[in-house]
C-alpha positions, 0 to 999 in steps of 0.5 A: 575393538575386535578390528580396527576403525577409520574416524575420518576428520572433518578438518580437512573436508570441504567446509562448503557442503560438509554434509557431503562430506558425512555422505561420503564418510558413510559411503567408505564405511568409516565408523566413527566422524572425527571432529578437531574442535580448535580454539586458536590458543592450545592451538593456533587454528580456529576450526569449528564449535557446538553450532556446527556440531549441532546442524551436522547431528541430523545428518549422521548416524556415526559416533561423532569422535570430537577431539578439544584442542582448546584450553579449560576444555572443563568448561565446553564438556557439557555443551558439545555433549548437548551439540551432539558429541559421542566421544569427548576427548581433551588434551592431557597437556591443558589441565589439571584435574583430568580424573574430574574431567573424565568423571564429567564426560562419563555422567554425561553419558559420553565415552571419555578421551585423553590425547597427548602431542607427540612430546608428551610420554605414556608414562604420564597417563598411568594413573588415568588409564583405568579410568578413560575409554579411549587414548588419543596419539597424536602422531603430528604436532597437532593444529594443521593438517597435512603433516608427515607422521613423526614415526617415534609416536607409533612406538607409543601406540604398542605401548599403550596396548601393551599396558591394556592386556598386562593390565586389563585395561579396556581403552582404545587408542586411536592414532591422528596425523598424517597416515596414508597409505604409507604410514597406514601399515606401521600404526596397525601393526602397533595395534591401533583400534582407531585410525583418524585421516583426514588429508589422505581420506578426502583425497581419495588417497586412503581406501579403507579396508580395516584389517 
């Protein structure tokens, strides 16, 4: 990407009227909708799934950036591409066949994602690197929002573009948790193409210039 982007997340919108909350993402000038599917066992939270997906479709343009925080995520690949997904990112820590997985949202027709939690090394993903379209870091211990940033993350974020221009690699790689205007600085000087906020964006607390 030439510049970076927001994808704001949905997690931390008003679930009462979030068309509105596609409204105002589409307002700030955000280019992507970022959406944390939970399945109460990868992670502890419950959030949203395909029927949701679907009814908010229509109401957007955006790319919908839709992160899977669930176990067997293999087995919901085909329906939240049906729902409406643009962007299908699974967790590296909750499979095993992820150049499978990858090759499965491709044939789709869908940009292919592999997030990792903060405990997870870069160096795990280097057989898949060349494969994937985006690297989700996850700068927080993923399932609630509203966390500080564990600052050590961003160390992997100019790993992984370091790695894409040595390599030729193409991947984006998006950053998510707890960046506001503090942390916003340091995870754009790492070189992030994609910047997930949620509690600080619908805040108000974020305004969002890219760089």
């Amino acid at each position: 990407m030439e510049k970076p982007i927001l994808s704001p997340s949905l997690l931390s919108a008003d679930f009462y009227d979030l068309g509105k909350a596609l409204d105002l993402i589409k307002r700030n000038h955000c280019s992507a909708v970022h959406i944390d599917v939970m399945d109460g066992r990868f992670v502890p939270q419950i959030s949203y799934g395909q029927p949701v997906i679907k009814s908010l479709r229509s109401r957007s343009d955006l790319p919908f950036d839709v992160h899977l925080m669930v176990e067997h995520p293999e087995d919901q690949i085909e329906s939240f591409a049906a729902a409406g997904a643009d962007w299908i990112t699974f967790h590296y820590e909750n499979t095993v066949h992820i150049d499978r997985i990858i090759h499965q949202i491709h044939s789709l027709g869908k940009k292919a994602g592999v997030a990792i939690v903060p405990s997870t090394p870069v160096i795990l993903l280097s057989e898949i690197l060349p494969a994937v379209d985006i690297v989700l870091v996850m700068t927080v211990n993923p399932g609630f929002g509203g966390q500080k940033i564990i600052p050590a993350c961003v160390k992997k974020i100019a790993e992984l573009k370091r790695l894409a221009r040595e390599n030729g690699y193409t991947y984006a790689v998006s950053a998510d948790g707890g960046i506001n205007p503090e942390t916003l600085s340091p995870v754009l000087d790492a070189g992030v193409d994609i910047v997930v906020s949620g509690s600080a964006f619908f805040s108000g607390e974020l305004q969002w210039s890219g760089r």
